[in-house]
C-alpha positions in Angstrom: 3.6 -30.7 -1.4 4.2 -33.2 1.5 1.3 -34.2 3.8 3.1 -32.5 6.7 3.3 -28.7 6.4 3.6 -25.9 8.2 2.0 -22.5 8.4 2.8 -18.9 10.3 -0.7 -17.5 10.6 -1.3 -14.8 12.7 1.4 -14.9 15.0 1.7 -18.9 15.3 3.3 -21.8 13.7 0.6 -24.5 12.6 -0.1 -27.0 10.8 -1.6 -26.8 7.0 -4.8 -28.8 8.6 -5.3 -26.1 11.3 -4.3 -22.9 9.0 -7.5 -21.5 8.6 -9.7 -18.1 8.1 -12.8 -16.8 8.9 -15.5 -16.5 6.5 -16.2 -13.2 7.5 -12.6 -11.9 6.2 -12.9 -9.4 3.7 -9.9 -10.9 1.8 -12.3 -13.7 1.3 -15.4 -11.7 0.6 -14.0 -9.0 -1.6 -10.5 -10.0 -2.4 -9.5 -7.2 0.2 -5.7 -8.1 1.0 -2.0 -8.3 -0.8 0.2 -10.8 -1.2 3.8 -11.2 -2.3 5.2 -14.2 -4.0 8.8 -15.1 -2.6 11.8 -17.4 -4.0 14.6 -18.6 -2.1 17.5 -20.4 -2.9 20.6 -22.6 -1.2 19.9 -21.3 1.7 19.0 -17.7 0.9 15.4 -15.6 0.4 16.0 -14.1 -2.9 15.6 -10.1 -2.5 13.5 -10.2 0.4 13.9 -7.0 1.7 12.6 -5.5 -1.9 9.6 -7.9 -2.0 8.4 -6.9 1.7 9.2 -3.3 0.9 6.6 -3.5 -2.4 4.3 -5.2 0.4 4.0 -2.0 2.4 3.7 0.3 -0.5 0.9 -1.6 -1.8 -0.5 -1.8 1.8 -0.1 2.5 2.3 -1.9 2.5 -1.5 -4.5 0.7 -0.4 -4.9 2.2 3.4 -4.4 -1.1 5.2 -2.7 -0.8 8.3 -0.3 -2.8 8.8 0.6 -4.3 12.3 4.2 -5.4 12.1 7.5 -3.8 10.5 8.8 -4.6 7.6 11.7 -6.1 9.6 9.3 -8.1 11.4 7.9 -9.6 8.4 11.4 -10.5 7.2 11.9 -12.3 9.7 8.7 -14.5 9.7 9.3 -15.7 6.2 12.6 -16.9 7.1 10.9 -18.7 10.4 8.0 -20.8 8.3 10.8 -21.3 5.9 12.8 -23.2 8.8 9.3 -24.7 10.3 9.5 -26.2 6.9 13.0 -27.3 6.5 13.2 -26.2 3.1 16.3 -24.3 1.5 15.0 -24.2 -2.2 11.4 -23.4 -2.8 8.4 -20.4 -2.7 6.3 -18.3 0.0 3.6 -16.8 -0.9 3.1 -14.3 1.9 -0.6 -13.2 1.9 -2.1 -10.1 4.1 -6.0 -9.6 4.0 -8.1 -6.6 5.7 -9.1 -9.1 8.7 -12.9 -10.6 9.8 -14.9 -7.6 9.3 -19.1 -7.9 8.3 -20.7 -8.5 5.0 -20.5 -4.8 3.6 -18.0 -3.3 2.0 -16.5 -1.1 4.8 -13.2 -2.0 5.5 -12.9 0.0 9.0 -15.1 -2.8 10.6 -12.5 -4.8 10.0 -10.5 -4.4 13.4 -7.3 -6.0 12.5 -5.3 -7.3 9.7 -4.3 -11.0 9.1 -1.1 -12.5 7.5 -0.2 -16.0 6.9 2.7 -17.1 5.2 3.4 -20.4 3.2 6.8 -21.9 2.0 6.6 -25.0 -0.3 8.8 -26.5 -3.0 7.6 -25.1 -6.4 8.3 -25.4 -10.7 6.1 -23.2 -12.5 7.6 -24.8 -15.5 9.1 -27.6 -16.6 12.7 -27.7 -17.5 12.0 -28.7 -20.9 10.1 -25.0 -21.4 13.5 -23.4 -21.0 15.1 -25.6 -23.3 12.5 -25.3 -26.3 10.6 -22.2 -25.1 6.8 -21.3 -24.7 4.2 -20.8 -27.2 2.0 -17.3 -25.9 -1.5 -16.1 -27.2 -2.9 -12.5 -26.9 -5.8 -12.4 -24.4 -8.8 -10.9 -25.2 -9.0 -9.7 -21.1 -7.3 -6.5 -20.8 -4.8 -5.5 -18.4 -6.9 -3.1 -15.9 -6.1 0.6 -16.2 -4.2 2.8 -13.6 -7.5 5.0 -13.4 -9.3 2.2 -11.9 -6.7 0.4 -9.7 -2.6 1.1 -10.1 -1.4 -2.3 -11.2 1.9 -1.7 -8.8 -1.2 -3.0 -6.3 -0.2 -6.9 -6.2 -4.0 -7.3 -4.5 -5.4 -10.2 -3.9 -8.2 -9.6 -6.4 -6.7 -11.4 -9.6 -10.0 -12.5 -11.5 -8.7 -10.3 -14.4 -5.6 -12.7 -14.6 -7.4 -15.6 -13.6 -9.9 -15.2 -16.6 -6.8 -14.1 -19.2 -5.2 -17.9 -17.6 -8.2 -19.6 -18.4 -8.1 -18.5 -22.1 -4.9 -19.8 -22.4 -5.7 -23.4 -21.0 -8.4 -23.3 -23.5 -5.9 -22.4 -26.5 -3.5 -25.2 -25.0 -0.9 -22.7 -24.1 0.9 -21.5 -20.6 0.6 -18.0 -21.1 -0.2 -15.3 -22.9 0.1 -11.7 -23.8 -2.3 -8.7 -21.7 -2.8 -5.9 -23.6 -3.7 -2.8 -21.7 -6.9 0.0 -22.6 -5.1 1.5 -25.7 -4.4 -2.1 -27.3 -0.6 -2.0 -26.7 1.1 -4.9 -24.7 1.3 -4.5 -20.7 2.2 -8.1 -19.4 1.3 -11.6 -19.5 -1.1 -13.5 -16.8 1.8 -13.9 -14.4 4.7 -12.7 -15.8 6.4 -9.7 -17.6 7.1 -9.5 -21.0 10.7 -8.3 -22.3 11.6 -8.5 -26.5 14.5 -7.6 -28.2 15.3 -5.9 -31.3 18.6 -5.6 -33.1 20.5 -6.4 -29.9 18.5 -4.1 -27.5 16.1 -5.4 -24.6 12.4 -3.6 -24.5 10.2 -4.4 -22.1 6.4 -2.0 -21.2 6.8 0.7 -19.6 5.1 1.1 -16.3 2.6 3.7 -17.5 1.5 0.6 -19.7 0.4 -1.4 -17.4 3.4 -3.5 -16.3 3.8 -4.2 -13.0 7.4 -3.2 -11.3 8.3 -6.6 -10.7 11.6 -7.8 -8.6 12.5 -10.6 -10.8 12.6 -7.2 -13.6 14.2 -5.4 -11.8 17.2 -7.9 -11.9 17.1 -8.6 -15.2 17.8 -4.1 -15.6 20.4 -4.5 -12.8 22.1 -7.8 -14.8 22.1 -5.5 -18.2 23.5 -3.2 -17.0 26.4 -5.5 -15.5 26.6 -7.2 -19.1 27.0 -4.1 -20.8 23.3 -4.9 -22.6 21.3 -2.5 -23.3 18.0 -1.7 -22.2 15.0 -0.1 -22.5 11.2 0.7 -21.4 9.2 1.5 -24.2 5.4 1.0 -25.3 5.3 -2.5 -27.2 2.7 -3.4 -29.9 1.9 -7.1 -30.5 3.7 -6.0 -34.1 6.2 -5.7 -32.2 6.4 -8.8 -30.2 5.9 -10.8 -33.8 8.6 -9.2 -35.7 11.1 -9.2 -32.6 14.4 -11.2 -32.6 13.8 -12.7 -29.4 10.9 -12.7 -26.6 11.6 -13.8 -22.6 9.1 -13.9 -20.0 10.7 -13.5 -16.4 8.7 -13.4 -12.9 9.1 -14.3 -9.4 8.3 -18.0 -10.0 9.4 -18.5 -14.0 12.5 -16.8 -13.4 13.4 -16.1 -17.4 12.2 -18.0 -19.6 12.0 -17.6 -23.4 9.1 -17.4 -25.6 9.6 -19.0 -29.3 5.8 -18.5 -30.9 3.1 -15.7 -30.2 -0.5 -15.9 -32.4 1.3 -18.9 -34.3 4.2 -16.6 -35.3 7.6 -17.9 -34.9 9.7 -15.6 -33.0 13.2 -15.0 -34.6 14.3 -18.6 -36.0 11.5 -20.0 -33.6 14.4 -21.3 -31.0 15.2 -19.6 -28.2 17.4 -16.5 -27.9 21.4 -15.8 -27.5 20.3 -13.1 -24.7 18.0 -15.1 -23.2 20.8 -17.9 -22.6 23.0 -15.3 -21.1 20.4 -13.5 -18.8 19.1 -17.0 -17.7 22.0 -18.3 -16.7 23.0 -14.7 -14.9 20.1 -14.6 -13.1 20.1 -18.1 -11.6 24.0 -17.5 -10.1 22.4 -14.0 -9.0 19.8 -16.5 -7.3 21.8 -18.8 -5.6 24.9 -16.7 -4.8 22.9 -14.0 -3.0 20.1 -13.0 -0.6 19.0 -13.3 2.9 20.1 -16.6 5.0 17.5 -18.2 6.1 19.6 -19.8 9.0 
């Protein structure tokens, strides 16, 4: 990230040095707020429209009033993208309940806030694609959709961030959520697909997965490539005796997964239909989207 950066917040353009929040705002205090994570590519926000859509629904679920439109919003990611003079990178577009007091009410909060920040970003390094990720299960569970719907991308991610910190500790990048019943949901930042016997499976939503974009290609590529696909309830049985494993998400895009809980995955390389889906997806990326221009 270059010392010189710029930030929409709140209706202006600023510098990173001047982007700042009260420490009265409930997104602060609570972890009251939503956020979306963003890719864009050559030029072009990858599935923009779908991302700030899922913004508003998880802004209606959780009864925060949004003050601009959806075509509004749009359009500020492309501007701090162009403050920024980037064509390749990440936003992470982050909307909080506002300054509000120290209780819990969020209707003292009088008015939302939104900032939006565009930087160059790799999750990953190139060689993880090549040779693939090693995964762990978590002991931290997957929150259940009687206590918050996981579709929520909120701004309270303690649960993830405590599942992350397992896997620094095992010396790993990710690893395997399981949801309430002990059946696989997702991983800390990324969902989980397998396949078996040439067919794709990935959790169902019901599981605990969340309804990412970045799956939501990967269905819509399948279905181009004449793959076929599924949503089904995965067991970590599953995941060990499957032929292949892929991770995909917003910032990983797909990448393949060769060892879970020390057990090779397949012949322990990565997968035939994780090469073709990988390579897919990134001319999906870069041939389509939003200009940014």
């Amino acid at each position: 990230m270059s010392d010189s950066q710029i930030i929409w917040l709140d209706g202006e353009l600023v510098d990173k040095v001047d982007a700042k929040i009260s420490v009265f705002d409930h997104g602060l205090l609570y972890g009251d707020g939503i956020f979306e994570g963003i890719r864009f590519y050559n030029g072009r926000v990858f599935r923009l429209e779908e991302h700030i859509e899922r913004l508003f629904l998880s802004a209606r679920a959780i009864l925060l009033k949004m003050t601009w439109t959806e075509q509004e919003v749009c359009d500020i990611v492309r501007d701090t993208i162009r403050a920024n003079k980037l064509s390749d990178g990440y936003v992470r577009l982050v909307v909080t309940r506002g300054s509000g007091g120290l209780g819990l009410n969020p209707y003292l909060c009088e008015k939302p806030s939104m900032f939006c920040i565009a930087a160059s970003i790799q999750l990953y390094p190139e060689e993880f694609y090549a040779n693939g990720l090693e995964l762990i299960t978590c002991s931290t569970r997957r929150p259940s959709h009687a206590t918050l719907s996981p579709q929520v991308k909120s701004l309270n991610y303690l649960n993830n961030i405590m599942a992350k910190v397992e896997c620094i500790k095992a010396g790993v990048m990710e690893g395997l959520m399981l949801n309430e019943e002990g059946t696989v949901a997702e991983c800390t930042g990324d969902t989980v697909f397998i396949v078996k016997n040439g067919t794709i499976i990935t959790p169902k939503i019901s599981d605990g997965a969340l309804d990412g974009i970045t799956r939501s290609v990967i269905f819509d590529l399948c279905e181009k490539l004449d793959i076929t696909i599924v949503e089904d309830t995965i067991t970590r049985y599953d995941v060990y005796t499957s032929d292949e494993c892929f991770l995909t998400g917003t910032a990983a895009e797909v990448i393949p997964v060769v060892k879970v809980d020390d057990r090779p995955i397949g012949d322990g390389t990565p997968g035939e239909l994780f090469r073709v889906l990988l390579a897919a997806f990134r001319e999906e990326a870069v041939t389509t989207g939003t200009e940014i221009a």
